[in-house]
Backbone as XML, in Angstrom:
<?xml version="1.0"?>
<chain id="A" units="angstrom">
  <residue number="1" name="UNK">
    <atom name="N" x="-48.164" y="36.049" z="-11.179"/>
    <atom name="CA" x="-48.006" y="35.133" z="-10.071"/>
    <atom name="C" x="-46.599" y="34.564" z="-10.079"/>
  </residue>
  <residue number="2" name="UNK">
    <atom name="N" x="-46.009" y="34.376" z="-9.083"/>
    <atom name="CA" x="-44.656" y="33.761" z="-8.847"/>
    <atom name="C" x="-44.583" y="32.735" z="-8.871"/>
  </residue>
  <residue number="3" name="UNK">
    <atom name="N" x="-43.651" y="32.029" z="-9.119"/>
    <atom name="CA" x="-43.632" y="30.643" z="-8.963"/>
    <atom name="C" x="-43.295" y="29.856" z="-7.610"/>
  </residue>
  <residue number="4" name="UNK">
    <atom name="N" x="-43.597" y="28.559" z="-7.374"/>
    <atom name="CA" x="-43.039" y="28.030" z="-6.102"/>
    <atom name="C" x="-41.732" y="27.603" z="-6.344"/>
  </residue>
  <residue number="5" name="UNK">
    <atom name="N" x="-41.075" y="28.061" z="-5.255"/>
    <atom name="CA" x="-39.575" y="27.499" z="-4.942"/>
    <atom name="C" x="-39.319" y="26.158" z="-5.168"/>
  </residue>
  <residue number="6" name="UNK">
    <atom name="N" x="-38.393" y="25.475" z="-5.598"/>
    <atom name="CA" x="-38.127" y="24.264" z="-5.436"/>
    <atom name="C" x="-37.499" y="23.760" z="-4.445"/>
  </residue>
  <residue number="7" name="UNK">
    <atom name="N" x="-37.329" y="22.677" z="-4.084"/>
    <atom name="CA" x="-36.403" y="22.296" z="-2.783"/>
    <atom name="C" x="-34.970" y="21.708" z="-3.469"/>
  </residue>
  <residue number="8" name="UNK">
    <atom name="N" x="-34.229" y="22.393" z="-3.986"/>
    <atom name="CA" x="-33.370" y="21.564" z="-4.246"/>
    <atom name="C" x="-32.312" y="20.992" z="-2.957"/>
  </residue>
  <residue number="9" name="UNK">
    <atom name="N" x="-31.606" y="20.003" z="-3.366"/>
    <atom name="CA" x="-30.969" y="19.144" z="-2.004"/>
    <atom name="C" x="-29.572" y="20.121" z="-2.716"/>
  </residue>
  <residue number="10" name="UNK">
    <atom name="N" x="-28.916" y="20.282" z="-1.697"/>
    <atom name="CA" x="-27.784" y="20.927" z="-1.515"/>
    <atom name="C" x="-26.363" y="19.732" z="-1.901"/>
  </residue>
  <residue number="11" name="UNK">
    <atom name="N" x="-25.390" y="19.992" z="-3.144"/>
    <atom name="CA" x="-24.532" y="19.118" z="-3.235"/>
    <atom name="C" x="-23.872" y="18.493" z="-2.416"/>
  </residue>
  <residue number="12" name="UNK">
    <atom name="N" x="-23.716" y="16.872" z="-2.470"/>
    <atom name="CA" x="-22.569" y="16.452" z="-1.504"/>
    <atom name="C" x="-21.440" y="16.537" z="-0.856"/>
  </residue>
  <residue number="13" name="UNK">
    <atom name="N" x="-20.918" y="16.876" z="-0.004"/>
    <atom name="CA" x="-19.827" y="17.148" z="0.112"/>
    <atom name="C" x="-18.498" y="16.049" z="-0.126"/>
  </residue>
  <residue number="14" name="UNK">
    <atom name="N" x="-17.286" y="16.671" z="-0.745"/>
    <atom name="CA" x="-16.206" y="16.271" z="-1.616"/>
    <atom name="C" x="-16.027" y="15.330" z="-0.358"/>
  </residue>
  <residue number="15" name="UNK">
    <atom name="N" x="-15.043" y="14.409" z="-0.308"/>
    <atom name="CA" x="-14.543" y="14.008" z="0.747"/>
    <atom name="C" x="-13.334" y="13.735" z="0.344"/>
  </residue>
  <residue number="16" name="UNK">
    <atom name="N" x="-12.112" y="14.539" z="0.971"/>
    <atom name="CA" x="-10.608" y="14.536" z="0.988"/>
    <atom name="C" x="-9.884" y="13.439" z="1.844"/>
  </residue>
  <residue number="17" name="UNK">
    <atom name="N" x="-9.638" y="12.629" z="1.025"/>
    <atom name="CA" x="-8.696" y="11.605" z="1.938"/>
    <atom name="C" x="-7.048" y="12.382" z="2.215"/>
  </residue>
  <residue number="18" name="UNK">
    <atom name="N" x="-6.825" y="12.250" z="3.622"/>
    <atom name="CA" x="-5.986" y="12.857" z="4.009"/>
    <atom name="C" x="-4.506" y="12.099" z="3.594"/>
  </residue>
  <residue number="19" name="UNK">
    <atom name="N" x="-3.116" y="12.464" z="3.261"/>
    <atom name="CA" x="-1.839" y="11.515" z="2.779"/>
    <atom name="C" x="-1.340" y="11.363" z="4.234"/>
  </residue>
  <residue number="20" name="UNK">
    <atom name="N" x="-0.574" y="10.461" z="3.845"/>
    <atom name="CA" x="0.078" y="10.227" z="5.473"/>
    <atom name="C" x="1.212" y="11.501" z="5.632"/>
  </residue>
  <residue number="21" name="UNK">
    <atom name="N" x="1.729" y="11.587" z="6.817"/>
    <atom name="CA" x="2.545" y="12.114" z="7.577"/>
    <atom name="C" x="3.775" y="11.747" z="8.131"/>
  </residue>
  <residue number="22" name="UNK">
    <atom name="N" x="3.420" y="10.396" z="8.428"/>
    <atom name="CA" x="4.656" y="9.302" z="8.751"/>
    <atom name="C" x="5.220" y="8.192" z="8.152"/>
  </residue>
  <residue number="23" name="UNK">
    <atom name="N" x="6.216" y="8.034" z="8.009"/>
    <atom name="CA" x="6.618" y="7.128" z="6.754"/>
    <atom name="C" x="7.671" y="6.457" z="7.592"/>
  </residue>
  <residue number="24" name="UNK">
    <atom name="N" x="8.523" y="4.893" z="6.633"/>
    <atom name="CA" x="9.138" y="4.167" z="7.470"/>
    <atom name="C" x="10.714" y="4.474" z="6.881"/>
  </residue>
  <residue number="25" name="UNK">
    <atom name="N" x="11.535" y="4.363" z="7.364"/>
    <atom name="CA" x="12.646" y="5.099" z="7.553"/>
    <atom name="C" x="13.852" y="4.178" z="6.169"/>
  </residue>
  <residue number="26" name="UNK">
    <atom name="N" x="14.070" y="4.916" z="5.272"/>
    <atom name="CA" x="15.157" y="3.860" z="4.315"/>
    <atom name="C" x="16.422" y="3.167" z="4.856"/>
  </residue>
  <residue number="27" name="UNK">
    <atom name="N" x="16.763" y="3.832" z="5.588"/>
    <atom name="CA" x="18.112" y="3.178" z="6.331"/>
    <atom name="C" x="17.933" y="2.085" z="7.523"/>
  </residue>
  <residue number="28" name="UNK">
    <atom name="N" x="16.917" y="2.689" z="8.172"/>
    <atom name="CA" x="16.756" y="1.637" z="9.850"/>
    <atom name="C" x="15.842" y="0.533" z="9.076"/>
  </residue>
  <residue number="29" name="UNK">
    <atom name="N" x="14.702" y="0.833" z="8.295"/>
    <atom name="CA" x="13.683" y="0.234" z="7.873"/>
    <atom name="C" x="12.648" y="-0.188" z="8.862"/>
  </residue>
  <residue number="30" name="UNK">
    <atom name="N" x="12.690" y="0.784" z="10.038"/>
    <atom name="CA" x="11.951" y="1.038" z="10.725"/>
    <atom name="C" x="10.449" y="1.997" z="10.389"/>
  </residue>
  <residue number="31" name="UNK">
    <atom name="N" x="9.379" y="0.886" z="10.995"/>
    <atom name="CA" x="7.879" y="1.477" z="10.172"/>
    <atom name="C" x="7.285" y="2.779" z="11.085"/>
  </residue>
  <residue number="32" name="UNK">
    <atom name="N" x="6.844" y="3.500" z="10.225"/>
    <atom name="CA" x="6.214" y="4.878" z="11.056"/>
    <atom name="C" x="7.170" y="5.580" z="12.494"/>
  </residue>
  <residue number="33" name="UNK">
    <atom name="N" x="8.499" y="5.871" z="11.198"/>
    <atom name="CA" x="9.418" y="6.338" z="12.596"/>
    <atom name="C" x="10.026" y="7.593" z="11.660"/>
  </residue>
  <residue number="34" name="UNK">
    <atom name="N" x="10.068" y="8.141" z="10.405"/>
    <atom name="CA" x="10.155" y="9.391" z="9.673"/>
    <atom name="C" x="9.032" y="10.269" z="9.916"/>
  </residue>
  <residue number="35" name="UNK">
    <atom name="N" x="9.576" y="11.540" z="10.352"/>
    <atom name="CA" x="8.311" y="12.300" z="10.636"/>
    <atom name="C" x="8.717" y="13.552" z="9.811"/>
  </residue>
  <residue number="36" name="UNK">
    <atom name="N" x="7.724" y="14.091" z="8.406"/>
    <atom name="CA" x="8.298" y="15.194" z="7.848"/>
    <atom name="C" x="7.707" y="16.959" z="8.861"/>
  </residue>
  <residue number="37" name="UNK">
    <atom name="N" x="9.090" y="17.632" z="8.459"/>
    <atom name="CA" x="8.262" y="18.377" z="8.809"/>
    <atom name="C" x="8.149" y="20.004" z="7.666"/>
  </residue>
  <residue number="38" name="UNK">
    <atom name="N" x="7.491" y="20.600" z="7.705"/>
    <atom name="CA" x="7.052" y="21.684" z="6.897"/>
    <atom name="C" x="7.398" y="23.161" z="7.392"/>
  </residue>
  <residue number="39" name="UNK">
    <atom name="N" x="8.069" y="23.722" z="7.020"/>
    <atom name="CA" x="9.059" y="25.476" z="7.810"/>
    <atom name="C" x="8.594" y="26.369" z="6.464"/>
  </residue>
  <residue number="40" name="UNK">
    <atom name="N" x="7.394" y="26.308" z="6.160"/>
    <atom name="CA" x="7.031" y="27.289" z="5.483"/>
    <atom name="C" x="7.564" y="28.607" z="5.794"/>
  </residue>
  <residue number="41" name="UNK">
    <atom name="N" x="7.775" y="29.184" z="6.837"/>
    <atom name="CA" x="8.353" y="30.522" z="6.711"/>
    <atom name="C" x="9.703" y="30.908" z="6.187"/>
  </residue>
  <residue number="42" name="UNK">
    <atom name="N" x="10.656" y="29.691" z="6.250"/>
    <atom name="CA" x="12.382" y="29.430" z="5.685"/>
    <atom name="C" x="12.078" y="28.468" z="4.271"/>
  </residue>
  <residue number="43" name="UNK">
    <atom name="N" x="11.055" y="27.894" z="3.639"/>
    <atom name="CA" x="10.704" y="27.089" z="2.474"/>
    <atom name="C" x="11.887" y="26.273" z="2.914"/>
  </residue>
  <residue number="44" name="UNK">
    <atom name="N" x="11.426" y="24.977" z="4.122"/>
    <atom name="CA" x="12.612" y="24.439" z="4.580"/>
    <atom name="C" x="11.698" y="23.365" z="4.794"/>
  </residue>
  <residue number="45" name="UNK">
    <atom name="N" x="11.860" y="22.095" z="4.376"/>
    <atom name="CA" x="11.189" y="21.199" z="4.539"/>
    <atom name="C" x="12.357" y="20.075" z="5.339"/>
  </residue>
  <residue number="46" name="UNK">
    <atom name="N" x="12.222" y="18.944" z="5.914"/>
    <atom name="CA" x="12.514" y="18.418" z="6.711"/>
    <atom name="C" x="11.991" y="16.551" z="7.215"/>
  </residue>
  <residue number="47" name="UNK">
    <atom name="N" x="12.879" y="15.809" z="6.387"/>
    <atom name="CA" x="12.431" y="15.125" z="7.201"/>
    <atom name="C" x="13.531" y="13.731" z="8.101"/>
  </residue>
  <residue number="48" name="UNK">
    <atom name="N" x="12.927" y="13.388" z="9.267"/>
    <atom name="CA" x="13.803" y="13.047" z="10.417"/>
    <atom name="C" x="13.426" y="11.727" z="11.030"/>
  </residue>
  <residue number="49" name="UNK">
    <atom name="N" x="14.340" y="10.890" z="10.737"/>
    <atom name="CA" x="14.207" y="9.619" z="11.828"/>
    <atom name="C" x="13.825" y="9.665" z="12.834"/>
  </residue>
  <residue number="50" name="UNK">
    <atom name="N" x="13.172" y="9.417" z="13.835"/>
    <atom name="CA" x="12.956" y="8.951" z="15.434"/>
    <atom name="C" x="13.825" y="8.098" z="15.541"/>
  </residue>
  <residue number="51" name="UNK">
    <atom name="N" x="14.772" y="7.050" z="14.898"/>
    <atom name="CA" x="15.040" y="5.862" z="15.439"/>
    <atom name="C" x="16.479" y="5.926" z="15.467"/>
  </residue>
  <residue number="52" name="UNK">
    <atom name="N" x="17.114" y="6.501" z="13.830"/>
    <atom name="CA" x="18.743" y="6.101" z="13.746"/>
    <atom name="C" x="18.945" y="7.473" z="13.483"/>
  </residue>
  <residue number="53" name="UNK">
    <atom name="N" x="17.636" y="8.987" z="13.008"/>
    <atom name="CA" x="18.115" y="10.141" z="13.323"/>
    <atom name="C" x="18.627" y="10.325" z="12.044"/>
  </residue>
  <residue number="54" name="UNK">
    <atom name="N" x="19.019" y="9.405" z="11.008"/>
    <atom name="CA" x="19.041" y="10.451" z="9.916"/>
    <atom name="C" x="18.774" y="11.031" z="9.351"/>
  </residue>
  <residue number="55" name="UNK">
    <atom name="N" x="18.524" y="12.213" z="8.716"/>
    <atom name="CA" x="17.725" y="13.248" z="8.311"/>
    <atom name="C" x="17.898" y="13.708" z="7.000"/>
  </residue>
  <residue number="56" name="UNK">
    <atom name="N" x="16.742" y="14.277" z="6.101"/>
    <atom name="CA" x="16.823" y="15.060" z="4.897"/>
    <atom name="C" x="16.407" y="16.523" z="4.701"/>
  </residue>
  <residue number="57" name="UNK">
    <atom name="N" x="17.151" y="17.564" z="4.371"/>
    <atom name="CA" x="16.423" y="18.848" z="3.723"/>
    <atom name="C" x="16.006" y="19.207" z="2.470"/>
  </residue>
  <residue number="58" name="UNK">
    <atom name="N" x="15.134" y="19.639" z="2.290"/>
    <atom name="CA" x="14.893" y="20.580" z="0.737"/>
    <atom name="C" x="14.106" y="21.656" z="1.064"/>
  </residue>
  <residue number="59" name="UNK">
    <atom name="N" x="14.520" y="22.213" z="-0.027"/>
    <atom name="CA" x="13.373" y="23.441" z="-0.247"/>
    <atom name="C" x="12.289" y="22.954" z="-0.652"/>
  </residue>
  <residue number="60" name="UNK">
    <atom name="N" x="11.213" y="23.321" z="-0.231"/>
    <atom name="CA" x="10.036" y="23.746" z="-0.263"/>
    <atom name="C" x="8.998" y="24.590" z="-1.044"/>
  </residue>
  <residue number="61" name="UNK">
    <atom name="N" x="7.755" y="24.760" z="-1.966"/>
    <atom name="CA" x="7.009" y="25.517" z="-2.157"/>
    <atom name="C" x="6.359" y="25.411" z="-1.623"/>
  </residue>
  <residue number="62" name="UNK">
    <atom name="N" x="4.651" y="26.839" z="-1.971"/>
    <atom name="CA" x="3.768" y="26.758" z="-0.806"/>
    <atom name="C" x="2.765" y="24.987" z="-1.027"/>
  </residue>
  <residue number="63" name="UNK">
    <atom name="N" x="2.848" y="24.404" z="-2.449"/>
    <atom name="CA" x="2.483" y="23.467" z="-2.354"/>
    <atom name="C" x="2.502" y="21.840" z="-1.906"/>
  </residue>
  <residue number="64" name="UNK">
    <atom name="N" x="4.006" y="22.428" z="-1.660"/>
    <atom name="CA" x="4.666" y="20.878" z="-0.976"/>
    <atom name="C" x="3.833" y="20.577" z="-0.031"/>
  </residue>
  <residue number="65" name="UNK">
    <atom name="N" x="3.928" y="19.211" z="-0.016"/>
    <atom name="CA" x="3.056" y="17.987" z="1.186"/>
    <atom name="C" x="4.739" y="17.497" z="1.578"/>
  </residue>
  <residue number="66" name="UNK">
    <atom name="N" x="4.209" y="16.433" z="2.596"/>
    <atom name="CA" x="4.650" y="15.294" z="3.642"/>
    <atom name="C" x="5.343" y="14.629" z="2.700"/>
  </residue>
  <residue number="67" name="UNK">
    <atom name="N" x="4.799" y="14.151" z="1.950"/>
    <atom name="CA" x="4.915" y="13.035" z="0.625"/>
    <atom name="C" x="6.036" y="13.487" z="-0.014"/>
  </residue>
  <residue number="68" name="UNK">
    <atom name="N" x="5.757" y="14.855" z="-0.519"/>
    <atom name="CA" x="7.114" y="15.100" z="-1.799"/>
    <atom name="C" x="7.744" y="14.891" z="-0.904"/>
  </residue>
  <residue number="69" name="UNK">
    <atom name="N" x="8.263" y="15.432" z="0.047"/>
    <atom name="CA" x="9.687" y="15.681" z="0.700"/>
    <atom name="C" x="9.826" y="14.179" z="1.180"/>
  </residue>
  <residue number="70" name="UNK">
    <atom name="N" x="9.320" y="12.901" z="1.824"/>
    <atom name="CA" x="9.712" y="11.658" z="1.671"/>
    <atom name="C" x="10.034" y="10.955" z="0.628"/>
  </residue>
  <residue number="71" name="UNK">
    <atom name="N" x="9.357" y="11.654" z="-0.827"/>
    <atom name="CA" x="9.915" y="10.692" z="-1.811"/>
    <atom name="C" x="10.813" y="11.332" z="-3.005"/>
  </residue>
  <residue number="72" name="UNK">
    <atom name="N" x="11.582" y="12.505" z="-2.294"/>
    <atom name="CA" x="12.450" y="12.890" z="-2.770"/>
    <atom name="C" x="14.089" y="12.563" z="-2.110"/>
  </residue>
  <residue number="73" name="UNK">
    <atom name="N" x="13.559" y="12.206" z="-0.421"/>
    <atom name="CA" x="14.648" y="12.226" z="-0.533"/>
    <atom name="C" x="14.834" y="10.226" z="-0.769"/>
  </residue>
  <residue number="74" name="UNK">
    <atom name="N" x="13.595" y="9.457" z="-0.857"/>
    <atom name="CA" x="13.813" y="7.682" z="-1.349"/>
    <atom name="C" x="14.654" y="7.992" z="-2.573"/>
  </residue>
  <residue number="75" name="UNK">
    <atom name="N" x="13.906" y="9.177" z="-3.930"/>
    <atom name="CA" x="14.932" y="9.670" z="-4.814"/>
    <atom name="C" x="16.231" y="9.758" z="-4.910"/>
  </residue>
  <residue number="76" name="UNK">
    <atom name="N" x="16.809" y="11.092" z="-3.444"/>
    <atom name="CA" x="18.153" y="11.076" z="-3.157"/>
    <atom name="C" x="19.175" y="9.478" z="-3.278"/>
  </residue>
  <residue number="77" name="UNK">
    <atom name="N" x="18.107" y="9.133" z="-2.530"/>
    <atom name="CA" x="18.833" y="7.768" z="-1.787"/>
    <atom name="C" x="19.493" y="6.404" z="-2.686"/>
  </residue>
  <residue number="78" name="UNK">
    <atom name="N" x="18.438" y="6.795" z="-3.839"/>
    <atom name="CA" x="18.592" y="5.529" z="-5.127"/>
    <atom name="C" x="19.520" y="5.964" z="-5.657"/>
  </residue>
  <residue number="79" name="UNK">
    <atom name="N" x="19.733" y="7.581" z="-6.459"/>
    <atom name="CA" x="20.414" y="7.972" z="-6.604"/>
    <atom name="C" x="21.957" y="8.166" z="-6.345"/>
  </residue>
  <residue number="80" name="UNK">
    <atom name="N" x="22.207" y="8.023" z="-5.138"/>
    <atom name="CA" x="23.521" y="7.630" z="-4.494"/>
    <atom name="C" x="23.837" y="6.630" z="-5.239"/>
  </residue>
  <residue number="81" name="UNK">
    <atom name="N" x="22.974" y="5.602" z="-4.484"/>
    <atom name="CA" x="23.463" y="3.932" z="-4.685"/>
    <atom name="C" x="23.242" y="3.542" z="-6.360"/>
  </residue>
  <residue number="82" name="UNK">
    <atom name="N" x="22.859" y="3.939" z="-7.107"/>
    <atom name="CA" x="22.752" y="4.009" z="-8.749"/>
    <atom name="C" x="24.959" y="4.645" z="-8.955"/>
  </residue>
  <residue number="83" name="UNK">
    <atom name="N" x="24.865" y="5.727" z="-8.400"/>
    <atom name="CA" x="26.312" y="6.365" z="-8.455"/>
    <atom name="C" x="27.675" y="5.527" z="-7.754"/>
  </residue>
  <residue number="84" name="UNK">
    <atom name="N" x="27.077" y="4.772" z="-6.729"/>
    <atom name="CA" x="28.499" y="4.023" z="-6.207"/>
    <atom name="C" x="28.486" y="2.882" z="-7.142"/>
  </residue>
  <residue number="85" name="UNK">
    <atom name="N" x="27.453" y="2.438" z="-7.599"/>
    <atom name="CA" x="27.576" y="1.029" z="-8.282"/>
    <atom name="C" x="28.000" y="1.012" z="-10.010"/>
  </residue>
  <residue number="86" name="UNK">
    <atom name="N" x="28.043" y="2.397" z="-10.502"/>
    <atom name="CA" x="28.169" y="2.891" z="-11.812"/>
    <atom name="C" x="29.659" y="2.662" z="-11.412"/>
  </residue>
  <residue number="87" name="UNK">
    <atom name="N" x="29.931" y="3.465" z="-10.121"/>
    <atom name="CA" x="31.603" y="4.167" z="-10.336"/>
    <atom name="C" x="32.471" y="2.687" z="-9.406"/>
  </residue>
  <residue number="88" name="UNK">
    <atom name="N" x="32.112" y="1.381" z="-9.192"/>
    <atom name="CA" x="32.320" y="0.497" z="-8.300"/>
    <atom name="C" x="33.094" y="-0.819" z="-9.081"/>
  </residue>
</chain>
């Protein structure tokens, strides 16, 4: 004789909180006006003011997000100003 099936309940599903996309700009300090963008086919990442238009590039892997490329180039940016104030 076979046994009866059980009902098992089917696992929950994960729930992925999504990262942002838009970020506020280091120079204007204008909020939700950097918009990155992603050129996976050139591994060209991108990201661009709406407001005063200044802009950052890097390369890219297939894993890069929104995020790295905004807080690489806040990175860039400290970086500078760490270098004028060393050499000042």
């Amino acid at each position: 004789m076979g046994k009866r099936k059980s009902r098992a309940k089917p696992p929950p599903k994960k729930r992925t909180d999504r990262l942002d996309t838009v970020f506020s700009c280091p120079f204007c300090n204008h909020g939700t006006s950097v918009e990155c963008r992603l050129d996976m086919k050139n591994l060209i990442g991108e990201a661009v003011c709406g407001i005063c238009q200044e802009s950052f590039s890097t390369t890219i892997t297939a894993l890069t997000e929104a995020i790295d490329i905004y807080s690489e180039w806040i990175d860039e940016c400290e970086r500078v100003n760490n270098v004028e104030d060393d050499g000042a």
